[in-house]
Biopython code that builds the backbone (N, CA, C, O; Angstrom):
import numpy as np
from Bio.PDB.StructureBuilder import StructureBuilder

atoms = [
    (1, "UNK", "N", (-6.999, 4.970, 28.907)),
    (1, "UNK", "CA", (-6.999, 5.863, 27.762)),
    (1, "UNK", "C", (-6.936, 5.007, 26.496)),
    (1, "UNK", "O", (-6.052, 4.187, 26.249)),
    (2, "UNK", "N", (-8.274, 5.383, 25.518)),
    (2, "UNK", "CA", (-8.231, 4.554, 24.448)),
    (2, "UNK", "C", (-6.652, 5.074, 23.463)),
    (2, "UNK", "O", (-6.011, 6.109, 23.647)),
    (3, "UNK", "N", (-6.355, 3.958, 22.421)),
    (3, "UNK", "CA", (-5.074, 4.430, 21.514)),
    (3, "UNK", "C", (-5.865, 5.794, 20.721)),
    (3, "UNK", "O", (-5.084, 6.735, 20.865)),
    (4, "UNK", "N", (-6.682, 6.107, 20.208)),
    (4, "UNK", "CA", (-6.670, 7.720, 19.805)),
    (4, "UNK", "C", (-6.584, 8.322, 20.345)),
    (4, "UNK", "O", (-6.120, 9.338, 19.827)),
    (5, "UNK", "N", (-6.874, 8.431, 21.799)),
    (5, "UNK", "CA", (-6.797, 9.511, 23.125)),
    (5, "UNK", "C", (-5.019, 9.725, 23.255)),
    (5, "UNK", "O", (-4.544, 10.818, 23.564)),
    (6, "UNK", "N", (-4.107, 8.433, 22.949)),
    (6, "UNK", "CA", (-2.786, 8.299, 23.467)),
    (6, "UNK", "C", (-2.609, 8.955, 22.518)),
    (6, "UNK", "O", (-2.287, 10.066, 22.940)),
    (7, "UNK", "N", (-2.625, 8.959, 20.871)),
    (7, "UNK", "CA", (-1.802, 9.507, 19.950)),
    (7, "UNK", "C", (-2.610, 11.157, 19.975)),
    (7, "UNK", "O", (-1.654, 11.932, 19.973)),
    (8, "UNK", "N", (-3.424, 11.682, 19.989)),
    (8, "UNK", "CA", (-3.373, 12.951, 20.463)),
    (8, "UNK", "C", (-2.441, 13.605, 21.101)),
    (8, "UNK", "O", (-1.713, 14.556, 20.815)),
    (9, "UNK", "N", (-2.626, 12.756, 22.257)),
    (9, "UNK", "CA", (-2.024, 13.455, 23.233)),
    (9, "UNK", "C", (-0.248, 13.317, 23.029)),
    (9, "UNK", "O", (0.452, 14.259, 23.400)),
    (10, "UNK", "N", (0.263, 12.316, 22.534)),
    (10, "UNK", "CA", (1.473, 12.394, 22.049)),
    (10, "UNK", "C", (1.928, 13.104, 20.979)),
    (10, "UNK", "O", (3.114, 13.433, 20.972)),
    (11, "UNK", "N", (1.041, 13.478, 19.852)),
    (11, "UNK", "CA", (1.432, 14.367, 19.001)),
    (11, "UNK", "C", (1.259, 15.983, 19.612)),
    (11, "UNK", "O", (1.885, 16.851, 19.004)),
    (12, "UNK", "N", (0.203, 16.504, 21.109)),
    (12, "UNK", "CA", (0.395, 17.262, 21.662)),
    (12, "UNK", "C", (1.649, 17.841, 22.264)),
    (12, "UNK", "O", (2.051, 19.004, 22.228)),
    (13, "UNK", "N", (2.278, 16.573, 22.930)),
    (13, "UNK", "CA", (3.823, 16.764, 23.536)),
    (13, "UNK", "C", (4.645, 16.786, 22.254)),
    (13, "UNK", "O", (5.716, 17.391, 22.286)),
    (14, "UNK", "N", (4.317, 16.281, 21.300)),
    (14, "UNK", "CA", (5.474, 16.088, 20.350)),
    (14, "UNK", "C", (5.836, 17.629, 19.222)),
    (14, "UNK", "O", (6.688, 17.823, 18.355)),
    (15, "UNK", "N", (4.556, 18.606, 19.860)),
    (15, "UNK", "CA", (4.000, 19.760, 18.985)),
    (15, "UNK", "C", (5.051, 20.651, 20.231)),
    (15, "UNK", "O", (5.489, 21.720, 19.807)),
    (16, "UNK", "N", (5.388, 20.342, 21.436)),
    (16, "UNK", "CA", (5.788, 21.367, 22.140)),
    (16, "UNK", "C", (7.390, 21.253, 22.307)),
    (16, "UNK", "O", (7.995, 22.013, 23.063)),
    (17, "UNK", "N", (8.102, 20.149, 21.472)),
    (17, "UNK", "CA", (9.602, 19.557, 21.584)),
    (17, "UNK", "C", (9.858, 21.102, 20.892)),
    (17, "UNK", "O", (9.250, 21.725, 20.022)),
    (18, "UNK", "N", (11.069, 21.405, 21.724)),
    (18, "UNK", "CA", (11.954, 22.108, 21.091)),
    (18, "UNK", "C", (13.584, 21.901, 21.037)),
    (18, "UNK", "O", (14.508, 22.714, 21.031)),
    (19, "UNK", "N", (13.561, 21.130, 21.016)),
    (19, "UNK", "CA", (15.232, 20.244, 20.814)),
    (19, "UNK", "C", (14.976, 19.563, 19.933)),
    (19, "UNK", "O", (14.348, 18.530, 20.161)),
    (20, "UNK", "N", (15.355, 19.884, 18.663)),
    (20, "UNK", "CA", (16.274, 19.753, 17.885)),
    (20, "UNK", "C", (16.360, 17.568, 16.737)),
    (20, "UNK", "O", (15.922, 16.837, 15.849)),
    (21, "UNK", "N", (17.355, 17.783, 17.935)),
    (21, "UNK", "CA", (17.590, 16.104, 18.053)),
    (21, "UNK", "C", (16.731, 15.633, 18.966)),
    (21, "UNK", "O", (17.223, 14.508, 19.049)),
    (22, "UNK", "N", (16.146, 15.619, 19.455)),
    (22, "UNK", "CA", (15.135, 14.949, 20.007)),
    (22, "UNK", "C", (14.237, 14.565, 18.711)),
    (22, "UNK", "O", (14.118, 13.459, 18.185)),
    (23, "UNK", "N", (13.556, 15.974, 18.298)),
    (23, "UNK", "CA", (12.737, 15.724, 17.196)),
    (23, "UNK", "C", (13.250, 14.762, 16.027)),
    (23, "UNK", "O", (12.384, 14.418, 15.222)),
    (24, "UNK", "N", (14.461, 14.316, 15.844)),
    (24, "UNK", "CA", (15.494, 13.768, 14.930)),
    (24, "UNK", "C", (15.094, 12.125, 15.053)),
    (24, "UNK", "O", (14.721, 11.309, 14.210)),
    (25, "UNK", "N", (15.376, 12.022, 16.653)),
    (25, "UNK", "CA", (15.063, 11.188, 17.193)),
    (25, "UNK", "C", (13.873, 10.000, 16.896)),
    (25, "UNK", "O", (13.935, 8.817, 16.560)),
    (26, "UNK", "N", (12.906, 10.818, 17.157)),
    (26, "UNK", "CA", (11.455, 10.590, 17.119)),
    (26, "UNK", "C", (10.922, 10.132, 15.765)),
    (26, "UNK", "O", (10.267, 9.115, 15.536)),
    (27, "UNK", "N", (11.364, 11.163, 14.832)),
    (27, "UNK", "CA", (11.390, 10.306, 13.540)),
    (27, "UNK", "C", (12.226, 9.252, 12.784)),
    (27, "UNK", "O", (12.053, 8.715, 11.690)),
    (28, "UNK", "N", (12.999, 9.154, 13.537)),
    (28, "UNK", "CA", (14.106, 7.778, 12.799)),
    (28, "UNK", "C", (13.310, 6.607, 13.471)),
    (28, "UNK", "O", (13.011, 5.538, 12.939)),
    (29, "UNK", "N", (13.050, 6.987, 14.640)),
    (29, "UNK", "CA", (11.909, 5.707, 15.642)),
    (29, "UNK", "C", (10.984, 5.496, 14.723)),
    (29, "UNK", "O", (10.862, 4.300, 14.454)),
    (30, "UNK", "N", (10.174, 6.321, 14.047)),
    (30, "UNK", "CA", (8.862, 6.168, 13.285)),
    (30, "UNK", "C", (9.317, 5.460, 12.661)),
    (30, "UNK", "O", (9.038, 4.272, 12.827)),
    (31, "UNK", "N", (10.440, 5.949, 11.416)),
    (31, "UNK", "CA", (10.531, 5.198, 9.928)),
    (31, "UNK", "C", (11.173, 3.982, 10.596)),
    (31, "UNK", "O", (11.348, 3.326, 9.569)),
    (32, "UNK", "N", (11.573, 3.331, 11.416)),
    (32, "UNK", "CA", (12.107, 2.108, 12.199)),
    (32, "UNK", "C", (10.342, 1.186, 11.922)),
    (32, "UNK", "O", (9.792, 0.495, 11.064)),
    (33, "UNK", "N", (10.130, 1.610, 12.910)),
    (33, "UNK", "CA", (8.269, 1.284, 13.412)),
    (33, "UNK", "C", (7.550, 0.861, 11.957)),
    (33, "UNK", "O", (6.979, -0.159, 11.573)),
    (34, "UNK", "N", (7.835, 2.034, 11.398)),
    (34, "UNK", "CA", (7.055, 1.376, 10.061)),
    (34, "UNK", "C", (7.433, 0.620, 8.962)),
    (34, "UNK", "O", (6.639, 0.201, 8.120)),
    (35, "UNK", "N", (8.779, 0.416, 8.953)),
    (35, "UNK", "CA", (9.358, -0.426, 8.599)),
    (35, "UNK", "C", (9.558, -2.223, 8.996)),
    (35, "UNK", "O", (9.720, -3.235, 8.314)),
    (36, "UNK", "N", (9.449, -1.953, 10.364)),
    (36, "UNK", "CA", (9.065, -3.307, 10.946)),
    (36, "UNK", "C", (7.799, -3.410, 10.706)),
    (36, "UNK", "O", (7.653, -4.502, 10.156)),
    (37, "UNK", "N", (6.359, -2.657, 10.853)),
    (37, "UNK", "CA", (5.223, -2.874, 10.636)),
    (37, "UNK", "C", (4.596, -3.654, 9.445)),
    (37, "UNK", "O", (3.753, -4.550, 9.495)),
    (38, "UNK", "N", (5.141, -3.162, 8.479)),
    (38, "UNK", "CA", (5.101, -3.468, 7.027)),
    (38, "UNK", "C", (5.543, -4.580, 7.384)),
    (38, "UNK", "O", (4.564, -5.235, 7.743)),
    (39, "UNK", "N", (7.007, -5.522, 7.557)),
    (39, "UNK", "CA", (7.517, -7.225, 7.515)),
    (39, "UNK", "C", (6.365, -7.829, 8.294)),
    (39, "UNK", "O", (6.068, -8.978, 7.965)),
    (40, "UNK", "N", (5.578, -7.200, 9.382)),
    (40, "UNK", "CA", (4.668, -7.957, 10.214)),
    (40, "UNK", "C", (3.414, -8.454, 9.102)),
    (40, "UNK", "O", (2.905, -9.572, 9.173)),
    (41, "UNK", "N", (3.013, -7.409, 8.062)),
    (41, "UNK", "CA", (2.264, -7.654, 7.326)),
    (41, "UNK", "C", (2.437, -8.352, 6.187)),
    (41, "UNK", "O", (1.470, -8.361, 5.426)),
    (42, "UNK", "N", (3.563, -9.037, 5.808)),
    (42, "UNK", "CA", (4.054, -9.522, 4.493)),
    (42, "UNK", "C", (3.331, -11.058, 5.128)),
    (42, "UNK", "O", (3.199, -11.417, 6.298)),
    (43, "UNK", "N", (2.920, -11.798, 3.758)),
    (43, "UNK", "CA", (2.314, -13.067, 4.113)),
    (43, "UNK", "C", (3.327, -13.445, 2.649)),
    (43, "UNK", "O", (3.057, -12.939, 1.560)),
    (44, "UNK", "N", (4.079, -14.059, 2.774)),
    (44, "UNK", "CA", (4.996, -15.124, 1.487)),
    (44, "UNK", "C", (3.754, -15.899, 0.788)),
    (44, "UNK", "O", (2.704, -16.254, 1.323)),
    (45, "UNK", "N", (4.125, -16.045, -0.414)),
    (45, "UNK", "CA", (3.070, -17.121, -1.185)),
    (45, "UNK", "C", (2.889, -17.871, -1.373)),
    (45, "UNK", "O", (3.168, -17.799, -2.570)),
    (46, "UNK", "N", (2.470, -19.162, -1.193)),
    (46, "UNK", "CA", (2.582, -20.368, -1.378)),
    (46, "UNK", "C", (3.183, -21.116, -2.800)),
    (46, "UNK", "O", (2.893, -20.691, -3.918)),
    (47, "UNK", "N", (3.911, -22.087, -2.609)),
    (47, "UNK", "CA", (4.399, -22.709, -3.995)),
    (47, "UNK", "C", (3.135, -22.322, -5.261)),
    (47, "UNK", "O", (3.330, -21.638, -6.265)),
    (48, "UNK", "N", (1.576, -23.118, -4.767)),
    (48, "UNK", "CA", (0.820, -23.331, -5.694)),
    (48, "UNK", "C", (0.159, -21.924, -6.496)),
    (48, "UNK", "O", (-0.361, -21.666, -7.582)),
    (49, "UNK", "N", (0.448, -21.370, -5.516)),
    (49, "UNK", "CA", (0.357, -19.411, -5.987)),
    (49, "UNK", "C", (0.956, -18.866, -6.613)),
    (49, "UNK", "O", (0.473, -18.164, -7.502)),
    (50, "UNK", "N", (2.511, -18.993, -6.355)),
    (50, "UNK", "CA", (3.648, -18.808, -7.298)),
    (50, "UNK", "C", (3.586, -19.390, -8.633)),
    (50, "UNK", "O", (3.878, -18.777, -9.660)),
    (51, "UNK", "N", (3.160, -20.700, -8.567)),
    (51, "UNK", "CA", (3.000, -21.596, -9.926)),
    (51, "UNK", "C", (1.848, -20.848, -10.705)),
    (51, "UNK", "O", (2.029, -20.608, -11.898)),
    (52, "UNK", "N", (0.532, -20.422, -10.017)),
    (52, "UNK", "CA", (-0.491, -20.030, -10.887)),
    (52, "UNK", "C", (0.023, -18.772, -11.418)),
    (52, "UNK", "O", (-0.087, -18.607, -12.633)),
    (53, "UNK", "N", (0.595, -17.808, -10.677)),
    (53, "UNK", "CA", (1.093, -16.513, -11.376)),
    (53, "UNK", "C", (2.200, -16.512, -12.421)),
    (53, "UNK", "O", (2.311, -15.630, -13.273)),
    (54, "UNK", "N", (3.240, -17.852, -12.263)),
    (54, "UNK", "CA", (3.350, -18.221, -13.456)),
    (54, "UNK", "C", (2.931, -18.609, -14.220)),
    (54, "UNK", "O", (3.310, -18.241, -15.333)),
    (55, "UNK", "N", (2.031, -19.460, -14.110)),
    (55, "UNK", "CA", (1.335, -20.112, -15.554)),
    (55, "UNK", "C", (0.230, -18.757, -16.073)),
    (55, "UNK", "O", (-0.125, -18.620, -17.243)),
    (56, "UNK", "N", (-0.127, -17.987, -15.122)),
    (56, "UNK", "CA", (-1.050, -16.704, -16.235)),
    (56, "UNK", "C", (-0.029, -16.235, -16.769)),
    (56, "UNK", "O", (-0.033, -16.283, -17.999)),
    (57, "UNK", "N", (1.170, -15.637, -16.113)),
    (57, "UNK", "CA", (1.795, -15.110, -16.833)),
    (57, "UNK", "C", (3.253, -15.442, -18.230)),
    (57, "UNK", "O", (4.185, -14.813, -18.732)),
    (58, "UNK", "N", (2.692, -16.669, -18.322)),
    (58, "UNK", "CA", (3.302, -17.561, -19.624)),
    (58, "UNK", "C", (2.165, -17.256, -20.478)),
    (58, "UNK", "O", (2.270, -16.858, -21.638)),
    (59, "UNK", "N", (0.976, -17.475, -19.804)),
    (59, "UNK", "CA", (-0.338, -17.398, -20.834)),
    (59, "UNK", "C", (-0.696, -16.017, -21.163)),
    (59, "UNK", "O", (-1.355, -15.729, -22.162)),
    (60, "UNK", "N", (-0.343, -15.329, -20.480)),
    (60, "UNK", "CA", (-0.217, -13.891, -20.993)),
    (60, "UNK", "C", (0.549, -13.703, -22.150)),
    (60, "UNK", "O", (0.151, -13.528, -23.301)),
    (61, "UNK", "N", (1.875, -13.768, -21.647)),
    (61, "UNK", "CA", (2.999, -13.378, -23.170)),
    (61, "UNK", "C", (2.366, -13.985, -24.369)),
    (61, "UNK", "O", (2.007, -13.285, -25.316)),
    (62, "UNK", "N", (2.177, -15.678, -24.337)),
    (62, "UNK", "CA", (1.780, -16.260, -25.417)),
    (62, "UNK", "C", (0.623, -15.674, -26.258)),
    (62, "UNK", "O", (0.447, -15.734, -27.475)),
    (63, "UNK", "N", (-0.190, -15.034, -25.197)),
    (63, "UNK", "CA", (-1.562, -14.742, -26.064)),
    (63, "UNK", "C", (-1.445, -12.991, -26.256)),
    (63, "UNK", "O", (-2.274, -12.108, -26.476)),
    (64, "UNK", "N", (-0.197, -13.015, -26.080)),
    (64, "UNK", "CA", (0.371, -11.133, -26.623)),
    (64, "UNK", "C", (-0.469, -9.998, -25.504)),
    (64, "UNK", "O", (-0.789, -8.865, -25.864)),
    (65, "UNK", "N", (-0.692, -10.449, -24.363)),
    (65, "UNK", "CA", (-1.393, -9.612, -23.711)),
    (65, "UNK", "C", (0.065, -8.752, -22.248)),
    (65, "UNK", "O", (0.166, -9.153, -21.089)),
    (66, "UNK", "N", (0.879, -7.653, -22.852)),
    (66, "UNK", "CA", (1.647, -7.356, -21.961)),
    (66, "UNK", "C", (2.057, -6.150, -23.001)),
    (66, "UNK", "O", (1.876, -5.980, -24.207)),
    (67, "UNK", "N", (2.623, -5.479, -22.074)),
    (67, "UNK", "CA", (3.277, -4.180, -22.281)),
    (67, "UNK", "C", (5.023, -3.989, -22.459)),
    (67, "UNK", "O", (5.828, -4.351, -21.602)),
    (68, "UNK", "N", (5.337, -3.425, -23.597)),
    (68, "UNK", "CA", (6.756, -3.474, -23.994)),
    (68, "UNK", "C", (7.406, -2.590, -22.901)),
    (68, "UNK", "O", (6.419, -2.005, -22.455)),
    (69, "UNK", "N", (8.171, -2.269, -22.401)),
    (69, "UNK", "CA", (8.939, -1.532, -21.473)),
    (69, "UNK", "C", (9.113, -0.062, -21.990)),
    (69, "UNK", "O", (9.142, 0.949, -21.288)),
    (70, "UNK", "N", (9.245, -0.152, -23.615)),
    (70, "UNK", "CA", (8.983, 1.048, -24.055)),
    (70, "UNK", "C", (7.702, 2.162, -23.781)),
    (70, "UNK", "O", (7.545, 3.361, -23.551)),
    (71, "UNK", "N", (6.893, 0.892, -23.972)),
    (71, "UNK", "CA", (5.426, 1.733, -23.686)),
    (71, "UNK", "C", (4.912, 1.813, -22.143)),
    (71, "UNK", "O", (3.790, 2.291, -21.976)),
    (72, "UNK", "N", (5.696, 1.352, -20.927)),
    (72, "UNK", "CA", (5.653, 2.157, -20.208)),
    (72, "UNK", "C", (6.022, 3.193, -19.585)),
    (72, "UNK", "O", (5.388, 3.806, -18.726)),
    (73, "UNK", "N", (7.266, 3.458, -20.086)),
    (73, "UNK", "CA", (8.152, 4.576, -20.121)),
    (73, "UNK", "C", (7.791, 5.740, -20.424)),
    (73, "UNK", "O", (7.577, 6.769, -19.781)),
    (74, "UNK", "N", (7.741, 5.394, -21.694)),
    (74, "UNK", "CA", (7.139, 6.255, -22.522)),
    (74, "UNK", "C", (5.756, 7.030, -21.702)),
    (74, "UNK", "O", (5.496, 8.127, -22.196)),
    (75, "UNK", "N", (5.069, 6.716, -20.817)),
    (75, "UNK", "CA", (3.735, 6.900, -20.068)),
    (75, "UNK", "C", (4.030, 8.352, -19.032)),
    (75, "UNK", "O", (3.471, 9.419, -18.778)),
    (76, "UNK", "N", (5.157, 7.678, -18.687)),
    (76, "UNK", "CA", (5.710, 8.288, -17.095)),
    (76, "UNK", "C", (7.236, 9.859, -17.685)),
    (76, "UNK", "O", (8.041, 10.640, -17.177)),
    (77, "UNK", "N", (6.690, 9.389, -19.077)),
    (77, "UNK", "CA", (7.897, 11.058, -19.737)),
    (77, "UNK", "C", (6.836, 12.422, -19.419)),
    (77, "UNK", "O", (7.206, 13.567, -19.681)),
]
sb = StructureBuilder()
sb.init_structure("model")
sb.init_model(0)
sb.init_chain("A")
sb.init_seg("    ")
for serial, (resi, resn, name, xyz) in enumerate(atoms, 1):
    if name == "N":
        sb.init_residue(resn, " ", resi, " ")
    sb.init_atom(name, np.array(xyz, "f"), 0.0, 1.0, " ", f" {name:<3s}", serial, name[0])
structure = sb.get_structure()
């Protein structure tokens, strides 16, 4: 059974739970799952990466290209 055939069919059984905590269950497992999923996908940056995103972003401020905190705030009122 291909993996779309499995998750069908598990969200089939998972459509017929009627307990409660079980169902409780099942989703604390998920947000677990996807929480580990996500660290599997994190790649750290290299020193020389870190350095370039600093140096644009020195060369940013200097050449006045950034946003005051006010004015993003202000966006999201």
């Amino acid at each position: 059974m291909d993996l779309q055939s499995r998750k069908i069919a598990f969200i089939q059984e998972f459509l017929k739970l009627k307990n409660e905590e079980a169902v409780s269950r099942l989703e604390k497992l998920l947000k677990k799952e996807k929480k580990t999923s996500i660290g599997e996908d994190f790649k750290p940056m290299t020193k020389e990466e870190l350095n370039q995103r600093i140096n644009q972003s020195e060369s940013d401020f200097k050449n006045n290209r950034f946003k005051r905190t006010s004015e993003l705030l202000s966006k999201y009122e």
